[in-house]
C-alpha positions as CSV (number, residue, x, y, z in Angstrom):
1,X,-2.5,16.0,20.3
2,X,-4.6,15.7,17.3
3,X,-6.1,12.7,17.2
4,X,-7.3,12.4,13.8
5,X,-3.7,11.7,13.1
6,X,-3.9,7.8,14.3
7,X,-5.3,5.9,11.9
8,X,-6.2,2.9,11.1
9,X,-3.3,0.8,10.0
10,X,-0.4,3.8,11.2
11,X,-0.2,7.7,12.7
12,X,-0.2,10.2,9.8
13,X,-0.5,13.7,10.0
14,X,1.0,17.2,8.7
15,X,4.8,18.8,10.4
16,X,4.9,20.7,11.9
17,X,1.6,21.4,13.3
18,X,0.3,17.7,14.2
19,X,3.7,15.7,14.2
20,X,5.0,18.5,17.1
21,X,8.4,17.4,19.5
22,X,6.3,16.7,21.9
23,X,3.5,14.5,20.0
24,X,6.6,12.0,18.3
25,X,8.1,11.9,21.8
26,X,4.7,10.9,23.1
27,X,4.2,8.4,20.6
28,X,7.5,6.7,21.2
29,X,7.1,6.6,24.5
30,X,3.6,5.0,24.3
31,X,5.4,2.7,21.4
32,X,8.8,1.8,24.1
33,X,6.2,1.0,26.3
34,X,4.4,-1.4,25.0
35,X,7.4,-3.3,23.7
36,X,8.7,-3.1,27.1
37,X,5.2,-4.3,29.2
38,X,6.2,-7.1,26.3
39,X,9.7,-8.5,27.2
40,X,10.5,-6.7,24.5
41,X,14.4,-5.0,24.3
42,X,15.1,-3.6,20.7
43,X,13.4,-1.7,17.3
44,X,14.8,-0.7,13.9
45,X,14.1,2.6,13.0
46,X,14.2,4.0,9.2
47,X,12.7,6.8,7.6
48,X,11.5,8.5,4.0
49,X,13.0,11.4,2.1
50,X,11.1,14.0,3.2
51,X,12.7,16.9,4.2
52,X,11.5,16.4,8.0
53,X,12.0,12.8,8.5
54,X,15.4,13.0,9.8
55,X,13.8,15.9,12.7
56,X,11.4,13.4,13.2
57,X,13.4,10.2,13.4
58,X,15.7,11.7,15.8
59,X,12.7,12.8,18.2
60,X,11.2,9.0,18.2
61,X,14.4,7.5,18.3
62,X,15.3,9.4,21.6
63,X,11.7,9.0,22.7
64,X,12.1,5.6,22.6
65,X,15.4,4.8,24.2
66,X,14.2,7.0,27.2
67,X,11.9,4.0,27.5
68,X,14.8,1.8,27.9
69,X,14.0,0.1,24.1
70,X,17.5,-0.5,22.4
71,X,17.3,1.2,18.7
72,X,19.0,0.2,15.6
73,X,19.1,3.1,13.4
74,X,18.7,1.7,9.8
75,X,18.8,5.3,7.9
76,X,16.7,7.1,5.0
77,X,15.2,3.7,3.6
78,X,12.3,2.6,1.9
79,X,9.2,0.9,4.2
80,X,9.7,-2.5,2.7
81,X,13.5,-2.1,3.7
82,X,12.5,-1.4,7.0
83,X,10.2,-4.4,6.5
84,X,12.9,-6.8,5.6
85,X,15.0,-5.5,8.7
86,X,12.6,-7.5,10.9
87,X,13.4,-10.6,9.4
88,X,17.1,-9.7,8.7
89,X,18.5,-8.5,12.4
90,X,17.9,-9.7,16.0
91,X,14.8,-7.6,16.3
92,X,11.8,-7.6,18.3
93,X,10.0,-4.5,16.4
94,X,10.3,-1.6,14.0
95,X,9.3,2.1,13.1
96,X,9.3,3.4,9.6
97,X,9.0,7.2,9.6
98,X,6.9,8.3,6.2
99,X,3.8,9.6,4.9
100,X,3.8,7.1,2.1
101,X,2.1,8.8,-0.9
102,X,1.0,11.9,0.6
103,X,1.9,14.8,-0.1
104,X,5.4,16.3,1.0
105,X,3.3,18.6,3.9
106,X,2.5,15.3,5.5
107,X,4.5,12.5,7.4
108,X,3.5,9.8,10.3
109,X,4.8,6.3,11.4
110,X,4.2,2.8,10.3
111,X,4.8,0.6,13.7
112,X,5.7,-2.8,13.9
113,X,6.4,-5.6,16.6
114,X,7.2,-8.6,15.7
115,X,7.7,-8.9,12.0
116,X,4.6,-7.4,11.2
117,X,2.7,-3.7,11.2
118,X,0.5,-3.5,14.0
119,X,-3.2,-1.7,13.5
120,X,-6.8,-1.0,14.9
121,X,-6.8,-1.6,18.2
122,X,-3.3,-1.6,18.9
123,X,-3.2,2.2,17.1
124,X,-6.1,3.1,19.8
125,X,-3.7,1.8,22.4
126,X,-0.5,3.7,21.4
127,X,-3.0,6.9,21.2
128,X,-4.5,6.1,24.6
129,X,-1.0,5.7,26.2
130,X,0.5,8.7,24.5
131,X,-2.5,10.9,26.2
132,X,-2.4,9.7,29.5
133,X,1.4,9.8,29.6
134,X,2.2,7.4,31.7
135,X,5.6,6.1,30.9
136,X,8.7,3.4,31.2
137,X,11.8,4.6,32.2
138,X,15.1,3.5,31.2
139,X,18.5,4.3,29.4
140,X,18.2,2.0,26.0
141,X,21.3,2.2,23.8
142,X,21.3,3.7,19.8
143,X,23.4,2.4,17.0
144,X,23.2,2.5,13.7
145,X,23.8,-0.4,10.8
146,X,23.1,0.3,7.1
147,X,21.7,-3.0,5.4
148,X,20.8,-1.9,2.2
149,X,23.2,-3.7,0.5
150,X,22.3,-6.8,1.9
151,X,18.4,-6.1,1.2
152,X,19.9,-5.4,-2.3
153,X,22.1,-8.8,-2.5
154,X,19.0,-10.7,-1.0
155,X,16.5,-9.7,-4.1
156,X,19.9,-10.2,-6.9
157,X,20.0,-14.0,-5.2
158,X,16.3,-14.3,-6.1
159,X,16.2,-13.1,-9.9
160,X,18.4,-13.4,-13.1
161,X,16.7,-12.4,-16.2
162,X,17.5,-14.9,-19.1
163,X,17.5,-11.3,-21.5
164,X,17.9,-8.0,-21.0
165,X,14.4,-6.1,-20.7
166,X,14.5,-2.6,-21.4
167,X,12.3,-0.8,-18.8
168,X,11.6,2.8,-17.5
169,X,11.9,3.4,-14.4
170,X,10.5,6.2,-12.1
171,X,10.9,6.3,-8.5
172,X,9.2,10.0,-7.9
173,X,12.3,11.1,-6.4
174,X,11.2,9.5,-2.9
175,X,12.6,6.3,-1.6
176,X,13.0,4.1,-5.0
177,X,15.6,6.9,-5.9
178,X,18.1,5.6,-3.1
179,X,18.8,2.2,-5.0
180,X,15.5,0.4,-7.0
181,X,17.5,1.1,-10.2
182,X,20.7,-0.5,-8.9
183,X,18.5,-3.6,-8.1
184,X,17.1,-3.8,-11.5
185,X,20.2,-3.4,-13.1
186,X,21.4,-6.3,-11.1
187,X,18.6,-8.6,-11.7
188,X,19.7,-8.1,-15.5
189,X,17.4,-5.2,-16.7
190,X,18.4,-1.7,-19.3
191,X,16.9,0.4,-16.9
192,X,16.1,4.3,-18.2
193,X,15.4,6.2,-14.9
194,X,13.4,9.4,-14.8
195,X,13.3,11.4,-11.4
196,X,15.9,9.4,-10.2
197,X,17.4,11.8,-7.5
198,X,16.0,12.4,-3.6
199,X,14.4,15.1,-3.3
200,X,11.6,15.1,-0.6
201,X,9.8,18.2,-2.2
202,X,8.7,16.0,-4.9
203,X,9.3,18.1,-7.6
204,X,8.1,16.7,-10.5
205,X,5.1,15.0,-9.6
206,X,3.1,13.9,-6.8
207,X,4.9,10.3,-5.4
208,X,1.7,7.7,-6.4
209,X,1.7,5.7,-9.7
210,X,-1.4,4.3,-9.5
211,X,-3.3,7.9,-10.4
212,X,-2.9,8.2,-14.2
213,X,-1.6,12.4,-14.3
214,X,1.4,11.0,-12.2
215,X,2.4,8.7,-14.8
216,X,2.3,10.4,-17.9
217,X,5.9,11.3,-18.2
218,X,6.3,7.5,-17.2
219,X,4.1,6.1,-19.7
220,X,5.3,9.0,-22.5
221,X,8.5,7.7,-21.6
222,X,8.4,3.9,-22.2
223,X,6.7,4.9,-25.6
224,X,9.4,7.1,-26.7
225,X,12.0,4.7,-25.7
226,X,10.5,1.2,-27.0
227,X,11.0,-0.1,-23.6
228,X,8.6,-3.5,-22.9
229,X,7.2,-1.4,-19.5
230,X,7.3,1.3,-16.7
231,X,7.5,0.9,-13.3
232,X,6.4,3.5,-11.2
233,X,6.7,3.6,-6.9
234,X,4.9,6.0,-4.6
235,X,6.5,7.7,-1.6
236,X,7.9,5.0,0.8
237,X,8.5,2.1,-2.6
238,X,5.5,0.2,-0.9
239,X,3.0,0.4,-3.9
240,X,3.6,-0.2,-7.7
241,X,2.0,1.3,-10.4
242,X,2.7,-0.3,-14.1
243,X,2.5,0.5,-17.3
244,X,2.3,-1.6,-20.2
245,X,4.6,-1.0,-23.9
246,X,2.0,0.6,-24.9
247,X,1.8,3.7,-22.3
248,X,-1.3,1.9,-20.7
249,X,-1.7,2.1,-16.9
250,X,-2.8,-1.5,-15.6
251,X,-5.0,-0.9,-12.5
252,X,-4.3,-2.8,-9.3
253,X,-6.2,-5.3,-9.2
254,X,-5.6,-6.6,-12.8
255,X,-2.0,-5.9,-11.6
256,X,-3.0,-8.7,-9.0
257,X,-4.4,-10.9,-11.6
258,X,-1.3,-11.4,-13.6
259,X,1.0,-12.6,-10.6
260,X,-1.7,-15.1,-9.1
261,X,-2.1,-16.4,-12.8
262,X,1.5,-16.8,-12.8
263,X,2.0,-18.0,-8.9
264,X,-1.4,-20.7,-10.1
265,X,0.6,-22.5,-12.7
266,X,2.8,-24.1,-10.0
267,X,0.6,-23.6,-7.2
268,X,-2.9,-25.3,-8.4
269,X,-5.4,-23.9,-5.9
270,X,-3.7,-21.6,-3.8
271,X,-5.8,-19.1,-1.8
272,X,-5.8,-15.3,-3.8
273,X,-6.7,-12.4,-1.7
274,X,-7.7,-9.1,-3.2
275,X,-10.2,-6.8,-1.2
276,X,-13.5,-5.4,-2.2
277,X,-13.3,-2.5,-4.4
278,X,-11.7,-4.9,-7.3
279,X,-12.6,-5.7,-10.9
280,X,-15.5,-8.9,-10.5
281,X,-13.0,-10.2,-13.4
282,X,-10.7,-11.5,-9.8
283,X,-13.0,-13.9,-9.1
284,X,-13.5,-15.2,-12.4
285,X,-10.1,-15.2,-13.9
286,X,-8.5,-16.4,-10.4
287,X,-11.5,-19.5,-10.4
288,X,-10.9,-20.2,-14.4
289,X,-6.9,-20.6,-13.5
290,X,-7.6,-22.9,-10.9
291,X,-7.2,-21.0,-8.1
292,X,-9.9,-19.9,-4.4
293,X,-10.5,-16.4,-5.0
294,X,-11.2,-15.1,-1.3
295,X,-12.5,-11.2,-1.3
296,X,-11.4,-8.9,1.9
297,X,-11.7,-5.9,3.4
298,X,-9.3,-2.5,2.1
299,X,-6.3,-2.0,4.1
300,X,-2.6,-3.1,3.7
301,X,-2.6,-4.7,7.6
302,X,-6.0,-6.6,7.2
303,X,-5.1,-7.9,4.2
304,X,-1.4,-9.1,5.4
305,X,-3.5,-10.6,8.5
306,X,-6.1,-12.8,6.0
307,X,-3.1,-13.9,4.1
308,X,-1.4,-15.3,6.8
309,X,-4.7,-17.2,8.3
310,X,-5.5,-18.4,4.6
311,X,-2.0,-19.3,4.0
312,X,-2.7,-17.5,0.7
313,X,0.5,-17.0,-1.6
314,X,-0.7,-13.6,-2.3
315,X,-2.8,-10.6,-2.0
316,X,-3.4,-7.4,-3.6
317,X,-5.1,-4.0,-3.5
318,X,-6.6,-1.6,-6.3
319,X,-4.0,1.1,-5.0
320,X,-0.9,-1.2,-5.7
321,X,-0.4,-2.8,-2.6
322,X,1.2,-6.4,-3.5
323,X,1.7,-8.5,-1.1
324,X,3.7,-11.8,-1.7
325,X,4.3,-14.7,0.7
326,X,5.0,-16.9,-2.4
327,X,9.2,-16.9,-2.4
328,X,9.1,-13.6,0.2
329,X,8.1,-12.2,3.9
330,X,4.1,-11.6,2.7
331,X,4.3,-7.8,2.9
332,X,4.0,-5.4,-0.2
333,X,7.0,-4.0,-1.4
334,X,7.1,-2.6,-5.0
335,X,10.6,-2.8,-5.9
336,X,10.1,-6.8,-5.3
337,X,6.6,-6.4,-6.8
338,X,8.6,-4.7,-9.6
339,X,11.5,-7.7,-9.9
340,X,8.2,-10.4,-10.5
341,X,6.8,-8.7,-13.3
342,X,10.2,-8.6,-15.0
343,X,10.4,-12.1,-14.4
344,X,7.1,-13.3,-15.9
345,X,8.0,-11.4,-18.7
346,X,11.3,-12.8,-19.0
347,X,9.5,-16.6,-18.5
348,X,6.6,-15.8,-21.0
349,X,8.1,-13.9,-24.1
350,X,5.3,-11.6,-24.1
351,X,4.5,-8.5,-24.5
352,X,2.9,-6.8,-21.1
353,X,-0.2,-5.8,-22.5
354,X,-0.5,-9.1,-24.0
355,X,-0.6,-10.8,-20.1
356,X,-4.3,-9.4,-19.8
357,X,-5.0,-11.3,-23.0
358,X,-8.2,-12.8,-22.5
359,X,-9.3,-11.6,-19.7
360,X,-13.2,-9.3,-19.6
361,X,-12.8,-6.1,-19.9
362,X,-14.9,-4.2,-17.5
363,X,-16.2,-1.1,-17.2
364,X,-15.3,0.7,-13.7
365,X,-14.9,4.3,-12.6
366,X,-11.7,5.4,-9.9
367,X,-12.3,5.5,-6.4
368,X,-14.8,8.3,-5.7
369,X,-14.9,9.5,-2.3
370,X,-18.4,11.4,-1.1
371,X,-17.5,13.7,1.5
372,X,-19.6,13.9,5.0
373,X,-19.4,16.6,8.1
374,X,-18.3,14.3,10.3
375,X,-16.8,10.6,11.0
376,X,-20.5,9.9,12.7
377,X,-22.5,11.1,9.5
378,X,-19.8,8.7,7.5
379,X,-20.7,6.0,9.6
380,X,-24.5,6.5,9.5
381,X,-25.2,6.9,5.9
382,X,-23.0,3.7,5.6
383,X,-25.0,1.4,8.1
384,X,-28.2,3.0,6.1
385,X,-26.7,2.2,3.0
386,X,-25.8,-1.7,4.1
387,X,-29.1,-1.9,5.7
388,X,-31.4,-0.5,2.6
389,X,-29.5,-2.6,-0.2
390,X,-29.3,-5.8,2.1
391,X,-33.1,-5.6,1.9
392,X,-33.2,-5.3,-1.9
393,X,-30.0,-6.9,-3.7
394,X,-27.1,-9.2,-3.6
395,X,-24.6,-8.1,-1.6
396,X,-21.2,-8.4,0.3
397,X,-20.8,-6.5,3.3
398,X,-17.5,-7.6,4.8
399,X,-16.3,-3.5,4.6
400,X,-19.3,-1.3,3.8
401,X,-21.6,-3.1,0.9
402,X,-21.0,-4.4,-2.2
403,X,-24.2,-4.5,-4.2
404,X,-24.2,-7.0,-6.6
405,X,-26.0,-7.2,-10.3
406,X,-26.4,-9.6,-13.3
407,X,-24.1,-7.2,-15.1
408,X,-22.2,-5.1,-12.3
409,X,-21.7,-3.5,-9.2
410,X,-21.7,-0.9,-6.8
411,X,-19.7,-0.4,-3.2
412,X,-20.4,1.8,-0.4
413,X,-17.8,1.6,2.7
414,X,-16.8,4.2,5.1
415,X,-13.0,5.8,4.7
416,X,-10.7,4.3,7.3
417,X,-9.1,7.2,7.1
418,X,-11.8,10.2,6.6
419,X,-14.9,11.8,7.0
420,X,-15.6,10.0,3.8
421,X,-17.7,7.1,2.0
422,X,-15.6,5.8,-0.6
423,X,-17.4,4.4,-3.7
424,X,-16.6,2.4,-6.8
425,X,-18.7,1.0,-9.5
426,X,-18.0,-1.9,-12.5
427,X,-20.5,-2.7,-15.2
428,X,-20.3,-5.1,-18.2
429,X,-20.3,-1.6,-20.4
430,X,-19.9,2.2,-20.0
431,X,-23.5,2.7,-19.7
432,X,-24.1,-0.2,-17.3
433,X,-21.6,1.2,-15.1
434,X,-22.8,5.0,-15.7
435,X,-26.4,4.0,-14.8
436,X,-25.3,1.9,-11.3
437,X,-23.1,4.9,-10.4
438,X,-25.7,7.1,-10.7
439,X,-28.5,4.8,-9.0
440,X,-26.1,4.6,-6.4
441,X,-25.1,8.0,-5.6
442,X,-28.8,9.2,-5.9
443,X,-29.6,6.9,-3.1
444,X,-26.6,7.8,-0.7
445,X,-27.5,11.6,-1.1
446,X,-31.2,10.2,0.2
447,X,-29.4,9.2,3.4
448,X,-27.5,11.8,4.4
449,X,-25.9,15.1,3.5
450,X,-22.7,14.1,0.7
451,X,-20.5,16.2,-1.3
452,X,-19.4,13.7,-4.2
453,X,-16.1,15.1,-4.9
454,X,-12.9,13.5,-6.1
455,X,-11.8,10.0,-7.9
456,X,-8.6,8.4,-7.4
């Protein structure tokens, strides 16, 4: 096996040549282990639209039920469906077979037990097991039960718009494309759709809104039309990316902002998550509305885990990740994410560009990732980096270091995913930003060997 392909938060890799037969069966096994070492008796299984999901569905399925592990086979879903089906059936687990937002090359598997994703440690364990190949044995049973209509009848019960909001809609042609229009239509939205049929080659553009050249047919679109906003979902309908009336992307962490204004006018000093590579306008704008702004480290499964121990109504990631315990489960699903934008606008009257009213604008560049030879390099040049600006600033260092200024900031972690430090920068103007970057970056390429290469 490769093992680069288990990650942190899920196993993601390219078909055929790291997702082989043998791999997915030696995952599932590993997987129907564990759940059975647990007490553990029966999974949902759902997959994405790619065009070797259904191969490698059937492989983990079967994997799986040699294990003994009953399977409910819930079909070519979205991740947040597969999601909901742990609080919707008599379940003790789930596996969602997608690659997210990568591209169409690339697939993996999100695993659950319980009703939540599992991650770290647990990952090392499934990848431990699945070398070693030391297995349960059994003869677990397969069904299959469609509950997208009840998924879909679950969100209608939730939201009725008072008016009809005209909206664009574009779903990528991945997952969003099996029904998000039918549940914004339902809620009481004129929904224009654009790439609005399954096609797991992604034809028109890569599957992830929050990256501004895969939205510009979106955004064009809403202009064209006069519609209030777009709504854009990535590859598996877990992330969001909006844009405003006026064709504006809003980033995901000002995305963020907006619900836990809204969620603070009922809920006076609920708990807001967001994680460290956000706008220092979070903590301000969350404290001014009466809320605890609490910052935490990148990834969708530590994130759900904080929110949970902070009972926080919310949380919420630069790359669209929303997560919402306030009136739903507390995992991010952007067809949901997408039905609580409509309403505040529905609620306030405004216009959504005018829901950032007020709030600092910052200066920030993308994510930039700096590329290193190898995961140990990554991890040195990081601990050099925390250990250099812990001496001579401000910082936070709850995932890599967040060197704070008077008028800005700089962050340094190691990818969870790469042979890569990631980096963002903010600065009270362009040139404040531009010169912290560039500080920054000098002193990185001091401790180590880095190809600074690409923004997100």
């Amino acid at each position: 096996m490769n093992n680069s392909i288990f990650r942190e938060y899920d196993i993601r890799g390219l078909h055929p040549q790291d997702l082989t037969p043998d791999t997915v069966r030696r995952i599932a096994m590993a997987f129907g282990t564990v759940l059975k070492e647990r007490g553990l008796k029966r999974i949902s299984v759902g997959g994405d639209v790619r065009l070797h999901t259904e191969e490698i569905k059937e492989g983990f399925i079967a994997g799986v039920n040699a294990t003994g592990i009953d399977v409910i086979d819930i079909g070519i879903i979205t991740s947040p469906l597969c999601y909901f089906s742990a609080f919707h059936l008599d379940i003790d687990g789930f596996a969602m077979i997608t690659a997210s937002h990568n591209p169409k090359e690339y697939n993996g598997l999100k695993l659950g037990i319980g009703k939540t994703t599992i991650f770290g440690s647990d990952i090392v364990d499934i990848k431990e097991r699945a070398a070693k190949g030391v297995f349960a044995s059994g003869a677990g049973k397969r069904e299959e039960k469609d509950i997208t209509e009840d998924y879909i009848k679950y969100l209608e019960s939730k939201f009725k718009l008072s008016k009809r909001i005209k909206m664009v809609l574009d779903p990528a042609n991945a997952t969003g494309a099996l029904f998000a229009k039918k549940v914004y239509e339902r809620i009481g939205a004129e929904v224009i759709a654009i790439n609005d049929t399954v096609d797991g080659r992604f034809p028109n553009h890569h599957p992830d809104p929050t990256i501004w050249e895969n939205v510009v047919e979106l955004s064009e679109k809403v202009k064209a039309t006069g519609a209030a906003l777009g709504i854009g979902l990535d590859g598996d309908s877990d992330r969001i990316g909006v844009i405003d009336e006026k064709g504006n992307l809003i980033p995901g962490d000002l995305l963020t902002l907006i619900y836990a204004k809204d969620i603070l006018k009922t809920d006076k000093g609920a708990k807001i998550i967001y994680e460290v590579k956000s706008s220092m306008a979070l903590e301000q704008e969350i404290t001014k509305a009466g809320g605890q702004p609490i910052m935490w480290k990148v990834g969708h499964s530590l994130l759900k885990k904080k929110m949970s121990e902070e009972k926080a109504p919310l949380a919420g990631e630069v790359s669209g990740h929303i997560f919402f315990a306030d009136r739903y489960f507390g995992y991010d699903d952007a067809i949901y994410a997408g039905c609580r934008i409509l309403e505040i606008l529905d609620k306030s009257g405004k216009a959504t560009s005018a829901l950032l009213d007020g709030v600092p604008k910052y200066f920030n560049t993308p994510e930039i990732r700096c590329e290193c030879k190898d995961d140990e390099e990554k991890f040195r040049i990081a601990q050099k980096a925390i250990e250099y600006y812990s001496k001579t600033a401000k910082v936070i260092d709850i995932d890599g270091v967040r060197i704070l200024f008077p008028d800005g900031w700089g962050l340094v972690r190691a990818s969870n995913t790469q042979p890569s430090l990631v980096t963002r920068f903010e600065g009270v103007t362009q040139k404040r930003c531009d010169e912290i970057k560039d500080a920054i970056l000098s002193k990185l390429q001091e401790f180590g060997e880095i190809k600074i290469g690409s923004s997100h």
